[in-house]
Every structure is written in C-alpha cells, then in structure tokens.
ChimeraX commands (.cxc) that place a marker at each C-alpha (Angstrom):
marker #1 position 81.13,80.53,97.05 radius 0.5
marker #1 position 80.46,80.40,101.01 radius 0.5
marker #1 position 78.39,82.38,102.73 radius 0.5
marker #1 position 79.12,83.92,105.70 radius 0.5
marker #1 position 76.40,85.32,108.13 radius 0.5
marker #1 position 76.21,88.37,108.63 radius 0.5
marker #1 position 75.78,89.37,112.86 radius 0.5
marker #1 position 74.01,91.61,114.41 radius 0.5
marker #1 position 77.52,93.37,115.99 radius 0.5
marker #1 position 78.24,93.53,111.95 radius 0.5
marker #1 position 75.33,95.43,110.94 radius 0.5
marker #1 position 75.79,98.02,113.94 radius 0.5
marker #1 position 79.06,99.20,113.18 radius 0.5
marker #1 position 79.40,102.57,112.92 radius 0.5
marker #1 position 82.18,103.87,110.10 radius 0.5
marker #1 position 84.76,105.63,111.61 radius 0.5
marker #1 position 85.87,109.34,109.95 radius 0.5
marker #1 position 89.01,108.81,112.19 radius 0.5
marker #1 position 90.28,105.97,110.15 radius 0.5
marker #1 position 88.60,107.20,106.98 radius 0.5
marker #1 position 86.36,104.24,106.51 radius 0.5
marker #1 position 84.30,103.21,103.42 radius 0.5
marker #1 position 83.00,100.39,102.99 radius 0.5
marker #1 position 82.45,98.63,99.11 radius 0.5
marker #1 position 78.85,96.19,99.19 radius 0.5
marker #1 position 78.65,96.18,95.80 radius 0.5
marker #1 position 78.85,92.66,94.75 radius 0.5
marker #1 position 79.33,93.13,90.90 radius 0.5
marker #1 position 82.08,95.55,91.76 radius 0.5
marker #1 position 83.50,93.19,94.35 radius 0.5
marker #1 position 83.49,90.38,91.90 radius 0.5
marker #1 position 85.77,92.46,89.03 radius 0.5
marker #1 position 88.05,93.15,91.29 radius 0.5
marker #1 position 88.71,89.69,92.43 radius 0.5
marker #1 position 88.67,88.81,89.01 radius 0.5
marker #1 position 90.96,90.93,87.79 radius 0.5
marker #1 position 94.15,90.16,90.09 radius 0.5
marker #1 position 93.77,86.57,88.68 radius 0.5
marker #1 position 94.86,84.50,92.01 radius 0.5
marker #1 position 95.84,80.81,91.94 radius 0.5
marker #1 position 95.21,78.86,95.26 radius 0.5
marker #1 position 98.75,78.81,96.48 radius 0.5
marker #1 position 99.34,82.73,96.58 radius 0.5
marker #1 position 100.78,84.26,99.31 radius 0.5
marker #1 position 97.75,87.01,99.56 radius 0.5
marker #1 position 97.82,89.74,102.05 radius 0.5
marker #1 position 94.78,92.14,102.57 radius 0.5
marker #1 position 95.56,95.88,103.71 radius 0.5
marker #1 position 92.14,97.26,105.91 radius 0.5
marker #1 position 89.48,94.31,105.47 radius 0.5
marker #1 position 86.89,96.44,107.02 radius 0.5
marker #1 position 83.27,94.38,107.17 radius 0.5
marker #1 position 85.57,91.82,105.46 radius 0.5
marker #1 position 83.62,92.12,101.83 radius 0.5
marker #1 position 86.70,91.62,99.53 radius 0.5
marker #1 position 88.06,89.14,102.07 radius 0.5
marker #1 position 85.83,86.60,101.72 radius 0.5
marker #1 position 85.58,86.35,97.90 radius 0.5
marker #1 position 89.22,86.25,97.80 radius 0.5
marker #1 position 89.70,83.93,100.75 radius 0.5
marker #1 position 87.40,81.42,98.22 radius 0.5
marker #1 position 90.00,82.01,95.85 radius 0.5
marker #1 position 92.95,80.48,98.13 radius 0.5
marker #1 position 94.32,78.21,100.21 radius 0.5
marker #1 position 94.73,81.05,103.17 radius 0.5
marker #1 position 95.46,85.06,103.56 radius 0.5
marker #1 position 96.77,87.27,105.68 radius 0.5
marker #1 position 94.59,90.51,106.44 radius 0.5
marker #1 position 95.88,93.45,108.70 radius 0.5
marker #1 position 93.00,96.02,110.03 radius 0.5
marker #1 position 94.01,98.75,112.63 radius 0.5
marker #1 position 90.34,99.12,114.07 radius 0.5
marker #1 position 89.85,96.90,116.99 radius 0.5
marker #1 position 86.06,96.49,116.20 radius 0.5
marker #1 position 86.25,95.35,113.33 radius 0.5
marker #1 position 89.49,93.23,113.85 radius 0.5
marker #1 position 87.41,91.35,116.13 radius 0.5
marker #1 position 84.48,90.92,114.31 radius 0.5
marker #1 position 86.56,89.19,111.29 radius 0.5
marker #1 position 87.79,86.71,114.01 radius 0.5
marker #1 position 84.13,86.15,114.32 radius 0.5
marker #1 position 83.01,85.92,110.73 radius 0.5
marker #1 position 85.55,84.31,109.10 radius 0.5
marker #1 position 88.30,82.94,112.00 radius 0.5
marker #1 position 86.27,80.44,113.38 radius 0.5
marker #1 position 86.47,78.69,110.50 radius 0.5
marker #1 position 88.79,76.76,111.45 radius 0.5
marker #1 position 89.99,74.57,108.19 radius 0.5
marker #1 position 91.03,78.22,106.85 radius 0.5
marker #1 position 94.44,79.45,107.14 radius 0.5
marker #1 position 93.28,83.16,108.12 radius 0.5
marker #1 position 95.63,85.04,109.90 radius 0.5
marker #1 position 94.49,88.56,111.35 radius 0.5
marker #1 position 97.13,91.53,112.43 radius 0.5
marker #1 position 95.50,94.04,114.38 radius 0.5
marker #1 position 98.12,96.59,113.82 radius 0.5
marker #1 position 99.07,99.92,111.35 radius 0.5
marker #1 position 100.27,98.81,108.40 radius 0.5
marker #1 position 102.55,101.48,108.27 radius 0.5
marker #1 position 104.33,99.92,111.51 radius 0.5
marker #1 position 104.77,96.15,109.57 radius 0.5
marker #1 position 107.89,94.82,108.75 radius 0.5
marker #1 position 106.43,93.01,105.50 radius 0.5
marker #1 position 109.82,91.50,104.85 radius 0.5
marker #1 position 109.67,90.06,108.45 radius 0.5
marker #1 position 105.79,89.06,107.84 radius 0.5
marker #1 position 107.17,87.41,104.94 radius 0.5
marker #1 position 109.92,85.15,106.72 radius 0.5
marker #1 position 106.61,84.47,109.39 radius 0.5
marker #1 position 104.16,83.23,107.04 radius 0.5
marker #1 position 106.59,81.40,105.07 radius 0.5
marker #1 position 105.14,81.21,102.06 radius 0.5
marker #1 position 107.36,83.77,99.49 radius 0.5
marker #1 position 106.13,86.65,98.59 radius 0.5
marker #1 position 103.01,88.53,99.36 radius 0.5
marker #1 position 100.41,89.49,96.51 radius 0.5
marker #1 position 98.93,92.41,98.47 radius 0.5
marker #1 position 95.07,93.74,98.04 radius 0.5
marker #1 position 93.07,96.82,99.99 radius 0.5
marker #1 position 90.71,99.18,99.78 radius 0.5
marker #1 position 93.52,101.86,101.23 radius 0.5
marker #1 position 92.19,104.96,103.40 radius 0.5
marker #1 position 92.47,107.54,100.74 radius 0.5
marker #1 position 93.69,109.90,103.81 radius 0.5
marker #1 position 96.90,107.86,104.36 radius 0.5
marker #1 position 97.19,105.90,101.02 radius 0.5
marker #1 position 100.10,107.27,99.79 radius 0.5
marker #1 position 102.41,106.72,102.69 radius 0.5
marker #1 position 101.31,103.68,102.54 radius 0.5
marker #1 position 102.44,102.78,99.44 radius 0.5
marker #1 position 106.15,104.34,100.21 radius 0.5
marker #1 position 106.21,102.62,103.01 radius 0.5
marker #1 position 105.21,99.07,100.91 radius 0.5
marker #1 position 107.75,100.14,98.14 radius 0.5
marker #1 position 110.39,99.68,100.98 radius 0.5
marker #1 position 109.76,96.08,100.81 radius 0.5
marker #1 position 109.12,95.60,96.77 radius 0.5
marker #1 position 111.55,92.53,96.89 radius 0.5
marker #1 position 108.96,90.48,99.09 radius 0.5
marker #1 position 106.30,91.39,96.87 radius 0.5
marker #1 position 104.55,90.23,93.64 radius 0.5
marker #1 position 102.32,92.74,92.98 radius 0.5
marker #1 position 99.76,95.32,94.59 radius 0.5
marker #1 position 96.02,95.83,93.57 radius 0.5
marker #1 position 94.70,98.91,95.49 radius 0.5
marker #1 position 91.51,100.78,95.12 radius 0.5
marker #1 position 92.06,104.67,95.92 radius 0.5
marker #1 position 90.54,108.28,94.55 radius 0.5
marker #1 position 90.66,108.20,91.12 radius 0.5
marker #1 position 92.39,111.28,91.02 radius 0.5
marker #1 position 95.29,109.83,92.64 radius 0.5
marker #1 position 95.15,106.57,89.98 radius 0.5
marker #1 position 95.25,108.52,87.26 radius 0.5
marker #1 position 98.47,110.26,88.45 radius 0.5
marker #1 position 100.11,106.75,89.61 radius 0.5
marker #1 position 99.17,105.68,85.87 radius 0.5
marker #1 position 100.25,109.08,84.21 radius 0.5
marker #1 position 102.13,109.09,81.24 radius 0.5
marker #1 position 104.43,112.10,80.04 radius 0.5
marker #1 position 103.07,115.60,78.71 radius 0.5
marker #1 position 99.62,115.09,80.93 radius 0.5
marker #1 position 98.73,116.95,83.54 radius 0.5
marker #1 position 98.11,114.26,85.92 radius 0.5
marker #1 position 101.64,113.38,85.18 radius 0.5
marker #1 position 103.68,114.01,88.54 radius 0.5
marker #1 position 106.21,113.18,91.35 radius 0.5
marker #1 position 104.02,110.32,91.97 radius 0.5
marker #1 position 103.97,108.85,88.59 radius 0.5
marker #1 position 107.61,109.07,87.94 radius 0.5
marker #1 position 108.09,107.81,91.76 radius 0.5
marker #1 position 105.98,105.14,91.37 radius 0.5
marker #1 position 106.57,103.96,87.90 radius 0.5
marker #1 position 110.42,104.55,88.87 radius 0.5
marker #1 position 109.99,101.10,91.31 radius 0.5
marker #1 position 106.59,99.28,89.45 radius 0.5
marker #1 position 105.24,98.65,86.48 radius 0.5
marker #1 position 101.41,100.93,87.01 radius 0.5
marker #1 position 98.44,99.50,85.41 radius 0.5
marker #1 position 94.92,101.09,85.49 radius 0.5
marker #1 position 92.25,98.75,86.00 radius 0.5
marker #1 position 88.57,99.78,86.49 radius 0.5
marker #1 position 86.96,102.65,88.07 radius 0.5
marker #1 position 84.44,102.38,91.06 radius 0.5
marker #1 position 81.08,104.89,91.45 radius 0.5
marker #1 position 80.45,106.11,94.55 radius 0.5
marker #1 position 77.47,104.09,95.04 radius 0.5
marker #1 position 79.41,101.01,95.71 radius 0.5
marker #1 position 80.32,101.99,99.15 radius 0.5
marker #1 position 78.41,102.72,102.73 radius 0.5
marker #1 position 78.79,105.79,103.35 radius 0.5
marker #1 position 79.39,106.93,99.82 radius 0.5
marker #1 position 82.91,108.64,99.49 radius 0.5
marker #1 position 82.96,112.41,98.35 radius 0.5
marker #1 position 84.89,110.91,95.33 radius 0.5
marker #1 position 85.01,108.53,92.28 radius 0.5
marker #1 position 87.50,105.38,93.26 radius 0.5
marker #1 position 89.81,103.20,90.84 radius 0.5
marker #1 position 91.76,100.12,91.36 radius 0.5
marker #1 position 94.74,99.76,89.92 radius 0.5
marker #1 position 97.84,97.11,89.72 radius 0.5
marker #1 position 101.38,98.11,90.59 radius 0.5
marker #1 position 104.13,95.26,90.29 radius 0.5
marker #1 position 107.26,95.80,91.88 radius 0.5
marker #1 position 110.53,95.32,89.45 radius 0.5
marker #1 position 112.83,92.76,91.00 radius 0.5
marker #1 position 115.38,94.13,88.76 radius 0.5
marker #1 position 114.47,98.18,87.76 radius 0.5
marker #1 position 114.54,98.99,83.62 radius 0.5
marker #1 position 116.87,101.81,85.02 radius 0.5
marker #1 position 118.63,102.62,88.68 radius 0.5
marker #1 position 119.90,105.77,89.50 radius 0.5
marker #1 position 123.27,106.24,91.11 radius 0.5
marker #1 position 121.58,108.12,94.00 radius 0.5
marker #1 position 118.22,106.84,94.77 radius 0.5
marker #1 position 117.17,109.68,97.49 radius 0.5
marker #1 position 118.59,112.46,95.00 radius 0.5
marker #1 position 116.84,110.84,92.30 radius 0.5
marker #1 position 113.56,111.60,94.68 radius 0.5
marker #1 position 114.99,115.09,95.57 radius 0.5
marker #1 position 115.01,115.96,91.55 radius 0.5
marker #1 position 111.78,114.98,90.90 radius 0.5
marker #1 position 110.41,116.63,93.90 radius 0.5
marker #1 position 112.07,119.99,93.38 radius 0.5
marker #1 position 111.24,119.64,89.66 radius 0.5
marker #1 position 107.64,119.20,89.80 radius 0.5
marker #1 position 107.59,121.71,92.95 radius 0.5
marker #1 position 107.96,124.63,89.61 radius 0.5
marker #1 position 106.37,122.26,86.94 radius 0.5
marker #1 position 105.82,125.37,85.17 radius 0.5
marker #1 position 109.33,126.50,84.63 radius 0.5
marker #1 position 111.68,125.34,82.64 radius 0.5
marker #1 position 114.62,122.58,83.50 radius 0.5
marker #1 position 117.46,125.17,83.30 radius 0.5
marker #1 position 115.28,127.78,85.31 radius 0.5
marker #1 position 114.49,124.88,88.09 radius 0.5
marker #1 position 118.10,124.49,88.57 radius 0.5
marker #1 position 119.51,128.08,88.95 radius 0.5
marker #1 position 116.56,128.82,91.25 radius 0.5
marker #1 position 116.41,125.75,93.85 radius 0.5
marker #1 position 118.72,125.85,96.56 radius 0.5
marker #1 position 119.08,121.80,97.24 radius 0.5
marker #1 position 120.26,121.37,93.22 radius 0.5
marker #1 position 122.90,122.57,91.19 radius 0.5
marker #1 position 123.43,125.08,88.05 radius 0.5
marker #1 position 123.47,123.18,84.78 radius 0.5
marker #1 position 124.69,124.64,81.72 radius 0.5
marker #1 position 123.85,124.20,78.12 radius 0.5
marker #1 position 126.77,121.55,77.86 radius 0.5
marker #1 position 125.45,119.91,81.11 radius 0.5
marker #1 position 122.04,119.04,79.26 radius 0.5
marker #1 position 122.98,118.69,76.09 radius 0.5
marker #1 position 125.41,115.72,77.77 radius 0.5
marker #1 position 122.41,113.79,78.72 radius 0.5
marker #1 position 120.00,114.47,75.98 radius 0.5
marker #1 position 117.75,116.73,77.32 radius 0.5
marker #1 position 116.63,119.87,76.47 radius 0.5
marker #1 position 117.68,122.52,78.87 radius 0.5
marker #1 position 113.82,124.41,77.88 radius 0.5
marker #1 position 112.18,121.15,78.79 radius 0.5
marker #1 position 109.41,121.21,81.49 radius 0.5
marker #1 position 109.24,117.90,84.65 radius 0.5
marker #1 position 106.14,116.66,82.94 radius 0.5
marker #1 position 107.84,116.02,79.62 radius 0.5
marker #1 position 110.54,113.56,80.89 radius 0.5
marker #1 position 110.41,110.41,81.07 radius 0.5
marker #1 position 111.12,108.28,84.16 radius 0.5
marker #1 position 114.89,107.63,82.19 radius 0.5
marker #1 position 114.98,110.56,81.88 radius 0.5
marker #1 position 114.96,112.30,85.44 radius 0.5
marker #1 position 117.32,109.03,86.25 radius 0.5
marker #1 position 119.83,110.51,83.76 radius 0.5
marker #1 position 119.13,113.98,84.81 radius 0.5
marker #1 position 119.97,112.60,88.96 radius 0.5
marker #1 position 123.28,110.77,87.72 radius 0.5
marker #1 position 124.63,113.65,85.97 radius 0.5
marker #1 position 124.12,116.29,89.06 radius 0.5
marker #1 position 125.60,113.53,91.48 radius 0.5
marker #1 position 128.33,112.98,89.17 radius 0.5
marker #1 position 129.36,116.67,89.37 radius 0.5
marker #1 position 128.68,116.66,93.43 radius 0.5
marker #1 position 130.94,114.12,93.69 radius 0.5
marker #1 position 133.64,115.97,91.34 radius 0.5
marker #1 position 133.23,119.15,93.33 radius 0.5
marker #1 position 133.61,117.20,96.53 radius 0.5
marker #1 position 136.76,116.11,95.13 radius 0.5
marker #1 position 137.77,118.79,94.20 radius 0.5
marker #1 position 137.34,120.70,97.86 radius 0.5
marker link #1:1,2 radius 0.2
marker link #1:2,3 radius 0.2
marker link #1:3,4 radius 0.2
marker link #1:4,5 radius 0.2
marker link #1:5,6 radius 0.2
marker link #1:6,7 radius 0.2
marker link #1:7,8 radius 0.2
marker link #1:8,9 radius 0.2
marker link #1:9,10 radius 0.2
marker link #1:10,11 radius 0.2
marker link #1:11,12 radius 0.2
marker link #1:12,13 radius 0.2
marker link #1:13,14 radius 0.2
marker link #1:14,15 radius 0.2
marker link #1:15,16 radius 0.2
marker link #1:16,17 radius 0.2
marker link #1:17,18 radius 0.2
marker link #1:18,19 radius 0.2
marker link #1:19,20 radius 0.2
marker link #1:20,21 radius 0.2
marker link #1:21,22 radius 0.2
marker link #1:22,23 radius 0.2
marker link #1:23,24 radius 0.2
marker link #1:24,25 radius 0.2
marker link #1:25,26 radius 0.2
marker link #1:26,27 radius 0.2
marker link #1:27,28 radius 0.2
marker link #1:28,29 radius 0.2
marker link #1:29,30 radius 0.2
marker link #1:30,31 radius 0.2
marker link #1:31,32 radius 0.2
marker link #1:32,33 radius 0.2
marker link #1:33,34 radius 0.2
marker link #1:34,35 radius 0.2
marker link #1:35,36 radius 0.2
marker link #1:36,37 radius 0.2
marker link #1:37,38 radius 0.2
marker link #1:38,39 radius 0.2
marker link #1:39,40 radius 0.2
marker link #1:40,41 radius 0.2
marker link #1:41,42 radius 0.2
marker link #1:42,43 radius 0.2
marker link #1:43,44 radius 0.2
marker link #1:44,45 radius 0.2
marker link #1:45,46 radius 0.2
marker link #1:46,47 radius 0.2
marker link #1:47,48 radius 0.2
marker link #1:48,49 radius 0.2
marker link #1:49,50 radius 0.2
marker link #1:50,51 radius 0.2
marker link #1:51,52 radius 0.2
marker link #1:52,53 radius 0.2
marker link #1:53,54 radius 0.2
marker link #1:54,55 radius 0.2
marker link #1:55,56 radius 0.2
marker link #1:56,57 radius 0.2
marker link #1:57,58 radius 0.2
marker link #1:58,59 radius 0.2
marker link #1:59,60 radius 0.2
marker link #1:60,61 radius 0.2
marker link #1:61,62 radius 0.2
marker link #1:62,63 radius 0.2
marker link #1:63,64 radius 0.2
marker link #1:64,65 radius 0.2
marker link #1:65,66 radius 0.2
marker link #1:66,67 radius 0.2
marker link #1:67,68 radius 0.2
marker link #1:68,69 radius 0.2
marker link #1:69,70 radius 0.2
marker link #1:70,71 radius 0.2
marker link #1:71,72 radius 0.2
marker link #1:72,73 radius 0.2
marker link #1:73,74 radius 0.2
marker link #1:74,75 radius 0.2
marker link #1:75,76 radius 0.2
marker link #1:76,77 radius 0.2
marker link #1:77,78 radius 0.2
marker link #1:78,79 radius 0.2
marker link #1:79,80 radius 0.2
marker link #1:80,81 radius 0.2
marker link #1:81,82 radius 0.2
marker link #1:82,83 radius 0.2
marker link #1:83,84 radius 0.2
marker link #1:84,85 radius 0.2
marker link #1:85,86 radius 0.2
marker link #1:86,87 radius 0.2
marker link #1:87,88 radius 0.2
marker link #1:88,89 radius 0.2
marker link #1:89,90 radius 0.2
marker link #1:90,91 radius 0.2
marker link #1:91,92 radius 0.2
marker link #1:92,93 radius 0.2
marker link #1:93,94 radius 0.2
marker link #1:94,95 radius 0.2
marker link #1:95,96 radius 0.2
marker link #1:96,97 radius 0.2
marker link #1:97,98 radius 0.2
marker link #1:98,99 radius 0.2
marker link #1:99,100 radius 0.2
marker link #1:100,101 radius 0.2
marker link #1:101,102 radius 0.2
marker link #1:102,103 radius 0.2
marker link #1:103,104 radius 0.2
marker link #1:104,105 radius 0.2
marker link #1:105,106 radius 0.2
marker link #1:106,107 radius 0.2
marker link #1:107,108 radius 0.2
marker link #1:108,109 radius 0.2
marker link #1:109,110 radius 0.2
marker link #1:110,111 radius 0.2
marker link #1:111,112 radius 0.2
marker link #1:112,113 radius 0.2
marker link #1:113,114 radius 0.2
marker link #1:114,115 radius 0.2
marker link #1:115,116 radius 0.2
marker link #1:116,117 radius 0.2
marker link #1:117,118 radius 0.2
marker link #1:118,119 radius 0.2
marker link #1:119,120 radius 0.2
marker link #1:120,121 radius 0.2
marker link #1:121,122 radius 0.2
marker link #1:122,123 radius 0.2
marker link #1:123,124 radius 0.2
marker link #1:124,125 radius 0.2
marker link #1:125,126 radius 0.2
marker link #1:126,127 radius 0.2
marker link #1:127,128 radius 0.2
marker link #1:128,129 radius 0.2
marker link #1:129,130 radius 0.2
marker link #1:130,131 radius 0.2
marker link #1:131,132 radius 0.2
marker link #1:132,133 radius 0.2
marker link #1:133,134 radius 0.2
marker link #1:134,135 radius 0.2
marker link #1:135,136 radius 0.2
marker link #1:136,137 radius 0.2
marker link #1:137,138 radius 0.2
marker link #1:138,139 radius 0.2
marker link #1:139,140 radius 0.2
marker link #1:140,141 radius 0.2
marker link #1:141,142 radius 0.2
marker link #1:142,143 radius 0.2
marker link #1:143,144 radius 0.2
marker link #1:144,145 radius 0.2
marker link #1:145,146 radius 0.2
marker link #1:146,147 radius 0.2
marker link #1:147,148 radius 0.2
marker link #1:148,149 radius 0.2
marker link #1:149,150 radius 0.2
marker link #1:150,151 radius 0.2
marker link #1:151,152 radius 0.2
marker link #1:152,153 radius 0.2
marker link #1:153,154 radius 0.2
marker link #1:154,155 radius 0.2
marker link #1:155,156 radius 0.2
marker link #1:156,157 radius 0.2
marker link #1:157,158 radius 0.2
marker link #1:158,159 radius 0.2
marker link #1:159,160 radius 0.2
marker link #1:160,161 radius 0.2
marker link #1:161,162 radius 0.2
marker link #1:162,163 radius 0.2
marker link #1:163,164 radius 0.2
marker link #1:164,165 radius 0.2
marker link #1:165,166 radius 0.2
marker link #1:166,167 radius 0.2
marker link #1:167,168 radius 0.2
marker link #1:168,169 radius 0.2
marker link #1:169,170 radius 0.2
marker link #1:170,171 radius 0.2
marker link #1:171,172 radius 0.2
marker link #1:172,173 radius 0.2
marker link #1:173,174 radius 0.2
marker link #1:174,175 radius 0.2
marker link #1:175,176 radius 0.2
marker link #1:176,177 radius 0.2
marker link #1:177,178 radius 0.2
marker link #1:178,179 radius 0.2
marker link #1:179,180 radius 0.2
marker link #1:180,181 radius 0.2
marker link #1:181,182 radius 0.2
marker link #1:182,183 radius 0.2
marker link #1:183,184 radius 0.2
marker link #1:184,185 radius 0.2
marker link #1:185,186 radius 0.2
marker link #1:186,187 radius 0.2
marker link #1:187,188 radius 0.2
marker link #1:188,189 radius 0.2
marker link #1:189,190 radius 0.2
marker link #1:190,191 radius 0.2
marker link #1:191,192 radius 0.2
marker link #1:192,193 radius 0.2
marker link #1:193,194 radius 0.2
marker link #1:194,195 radius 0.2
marker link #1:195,196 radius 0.2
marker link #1:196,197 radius 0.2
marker link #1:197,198 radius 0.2
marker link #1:198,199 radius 0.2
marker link #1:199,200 radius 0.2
marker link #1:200,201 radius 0.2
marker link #1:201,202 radius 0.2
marker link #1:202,203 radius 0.2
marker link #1:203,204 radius 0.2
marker link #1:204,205 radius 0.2
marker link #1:205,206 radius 0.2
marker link #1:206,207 radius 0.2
marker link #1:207,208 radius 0.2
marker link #1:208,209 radius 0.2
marker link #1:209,210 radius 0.2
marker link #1:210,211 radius 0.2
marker link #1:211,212 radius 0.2
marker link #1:212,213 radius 0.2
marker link #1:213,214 radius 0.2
marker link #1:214,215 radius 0.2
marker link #1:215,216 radius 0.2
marker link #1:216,217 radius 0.2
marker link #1:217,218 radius 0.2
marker link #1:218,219 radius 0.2
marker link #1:219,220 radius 0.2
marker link #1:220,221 radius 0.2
marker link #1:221,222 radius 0.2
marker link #1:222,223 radius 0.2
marker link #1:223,224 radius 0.2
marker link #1:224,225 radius 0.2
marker link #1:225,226 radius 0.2
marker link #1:226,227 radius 0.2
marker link #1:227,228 radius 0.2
marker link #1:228,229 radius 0.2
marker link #1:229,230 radius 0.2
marker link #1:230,231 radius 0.2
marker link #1:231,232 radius 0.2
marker link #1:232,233 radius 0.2
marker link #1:233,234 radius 0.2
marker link #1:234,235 radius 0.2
marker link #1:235,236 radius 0.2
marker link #1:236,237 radius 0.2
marker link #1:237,238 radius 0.2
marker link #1:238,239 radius 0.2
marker link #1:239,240 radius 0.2
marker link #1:240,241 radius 0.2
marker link #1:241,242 radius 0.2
marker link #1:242,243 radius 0.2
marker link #1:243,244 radius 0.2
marker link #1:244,245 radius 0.2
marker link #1:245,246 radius 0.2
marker link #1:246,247 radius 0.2
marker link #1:247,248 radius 0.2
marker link #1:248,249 radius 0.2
marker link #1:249,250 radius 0.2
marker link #1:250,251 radius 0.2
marker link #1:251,252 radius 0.2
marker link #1:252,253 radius 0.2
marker link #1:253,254 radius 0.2
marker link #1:254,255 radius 0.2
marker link #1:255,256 radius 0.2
marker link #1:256,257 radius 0.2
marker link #1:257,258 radius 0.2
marker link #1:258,259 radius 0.2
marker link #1:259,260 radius 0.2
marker link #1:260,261 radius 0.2
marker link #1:261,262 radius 0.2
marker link #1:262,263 radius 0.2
marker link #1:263,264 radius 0.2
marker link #1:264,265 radius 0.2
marker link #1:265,266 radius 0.2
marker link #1:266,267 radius 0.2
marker link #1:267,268 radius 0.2
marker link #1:268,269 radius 0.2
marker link #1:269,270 radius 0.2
marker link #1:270,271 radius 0.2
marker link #1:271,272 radius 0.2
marker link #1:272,273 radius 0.2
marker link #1:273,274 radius 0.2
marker link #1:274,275 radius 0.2
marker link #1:275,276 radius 0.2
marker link #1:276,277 radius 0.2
marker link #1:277,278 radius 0.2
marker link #1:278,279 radius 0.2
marker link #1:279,280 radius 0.2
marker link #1:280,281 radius 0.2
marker link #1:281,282 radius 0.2
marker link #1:282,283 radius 0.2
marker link #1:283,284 radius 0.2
marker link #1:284,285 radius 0.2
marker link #1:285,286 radius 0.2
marker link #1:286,287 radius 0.2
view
C-alpha cells in the first residue's frame, strides 16, 4: 500500500466540536472496514467527511479514483496536499456540505454511474444526512457508514425490539440494512463519548413494497412510534393528522387493531398507509 507522509500542518490540527470531528487511527479497524465493502478498481467511490484522510487512502489503493467531500476548509486543503498532488490519481475534492450536493448531478459530473458512498458521518448530523442521500438512492449502489452504535442498531432493528423504530422501518422501507462490525472508542483521536458501528445500507432500485403515498407512509410511522406504547386503534382515534379505523378497517388489511408500531413489519405500515389514503381519497370524493 502507499504511504503518504504525514506534515507537520497534519499533526497540528486541532478537532473541531463545531463539526463534531473524530478522527479513526486505528489501522486494524481501518483495514476491516475497507475490507468489508469489497471494492473492485472501477467503482464509482465517493467519501462523505475524509477528515486527516485515514480511510481515504486505503481505499484510494483500492481504486482507480474517488471522490471525497469535507466541509472543513483545513482539512480540505490539507488532503489537496497529502494525497492531490499525486497527480496519476483521479482524486477529486468538494469542499462543500454534503447536505447541499446534488449527488444525482455529481453523478452526471463524474461520469462514471453510480456512486458507492463511504464516511465516518458526524454523529450530530448523520441522520439528515442519510435522508438527504436516500433522495438520490437511484444513483447509488450502496452506503457503508460508521455512526453511534445506538443509532446502528436501530437502522438494523428488526420487529418486537426495542431499538426497533421510525428509523428502522424508514430506512429499511428504501435499503436493504446490514450490520457490520462495531468500533471501540479507542480507535479515534479524541475518543467519542460513545461505542461506533459501521454498517451497509443498499438502496432498492425497485422497493419489495411501495406505498401509494410515500410522505403519508412517513407521517404513519412517525405518529405511530410518537405513542409506541399504545395500541394501533388507540394511535388512530387520538392523533389529529390520521384517521379513525374501525375493527373492519384492520381486520381488511390483516392487522390487529391491539397491535403496537414495533410489531409491524415494514409491509405492514405500507398496508396500514394505503388503506388510510384509500379512505382520504373516498371522503374527498365524497365532499
């Protein structure tokens, strides 16, 4: 594998709370991870928040070229220095939010199909930025992010758990959610509060299941898990934004009216959103 040098401007840099940095250094960490997204030299690989750059260069040995996007300045420029000026590497470096890409734009740019995208997300912003990626799930493969472990195990959830959620039936509603390894604290500089995991999530070009209503589909699960406590028919006589169902209503779909959210499964609230948008669009009708 290269080495690349570390510089003195390298070693200096301060991580910044503002941007919730962390940074992984340990190698035998760093080496699982690249070994478990299995790349082949012609990927299309995009890296979310390089930071000192110790994934990227591992995984730059793995392909032809990447991609990387980092918001700090600092460090945007110091990856120019470490790694740009090699100049028989197709590196390209954004120094931009990732939530403000257009990755389907990016895509067109780079011309090379779709992205396979990698980071080591800020666990402060992670999750809007992996709505804001699932906006764009037809120009990508797959995603292997390291976050809080906590919030893994809910993106990985399966039914009757308690880390079963809105995010696992969101999530598992668009990709296919695979758990991969779990990270100690010790493996970064400074040494998060919290254990990490990494995890695989690969977009469905064509979904096991689509609901008629893709934003009330979100709305149910939302409102659901918002009284995860209560029962189905309770939920839906008490929250505002959703109808009443009847016995009849839930007994139409399959579902048991004394069911709690974290029993269903992701079919499940998909059924449960095309039945209550079916009877909206009756009563509309019918005004």
């Amino acid at each position: 594998m290269r080495h690349i040098p570390k510089t003195p401007q390298e070693v200096r840099h301060t991580p910044k709370k503002r941007f919730g940095q962390n940074f992984l250094h340990d190698t035998s960490v760093i080496r699982q991870i690249v070994d478990s997204i299995r790349l082949s030299r012609t990927d299309n690989l995009l890296e979310i928040g390089p930071g000192l750059g110790a994934l990227t260069e591992p995984l730059l040995a793995e392909v032809d070229g990447m991609t990387v996007i980092e918001l700090d300045r600092d460090l945007a420029s110091q990856l120019k220095i470490n790694i740009g000026v090699n100049s028989h590497l197709d590196f390209t470096i954004i120094n931009d939010n990732a939530m403000h890409i257009d990755y389907r734009k990016l895509a067109e740019t780079v011309g090379k199909g779709a992205f396979r995208v990698v980071g080591n997300l800020p666990y402060n912003i992670s999750t809007p930025i992996l709505f804001r990626l699932l906006e764009f799930g037809d120009v990508i493969t797959d995603m292997h992010f390291m976050l809080q472990k906590e919030v893994v195990d809910r993106i990985t959830a399966e039914p009757n758990s308690k880390e079963y959620g809105r995010l696992s039936v969101i999530m598992q509603y668009y990709c296919m959610a695979e758990y991969l390894l779990t990270v100690p604290k010790g493996a970064f500089n400074p040494p998060p509060k919290v254990t990490s995991a990494v995890f695989r999530l690969m977009p469905y070009q064509h979904k096991p299941i689509t609901a008629q209503n893709e934003a009330l589909f979100a709305t149910i699960v939302r409102e659901t898990f918002n009284h995860r406590r209560k029962t189905l028919r309770a939920i839906f006589k008490m929250v505002n934004l959703l109808p009443t169902l009847n016995e009849s209503d839930f007994d139409s779909i399959g579902i048991a009216s004394q069911a709690r959210p974290e029993s269903l499964l992701v079919a499940d609230f998909v059924r449960l959103s095309d039945l209550v948008n079916q009877k909206q669009q009756a009563n509309h009708l019918n005004d």
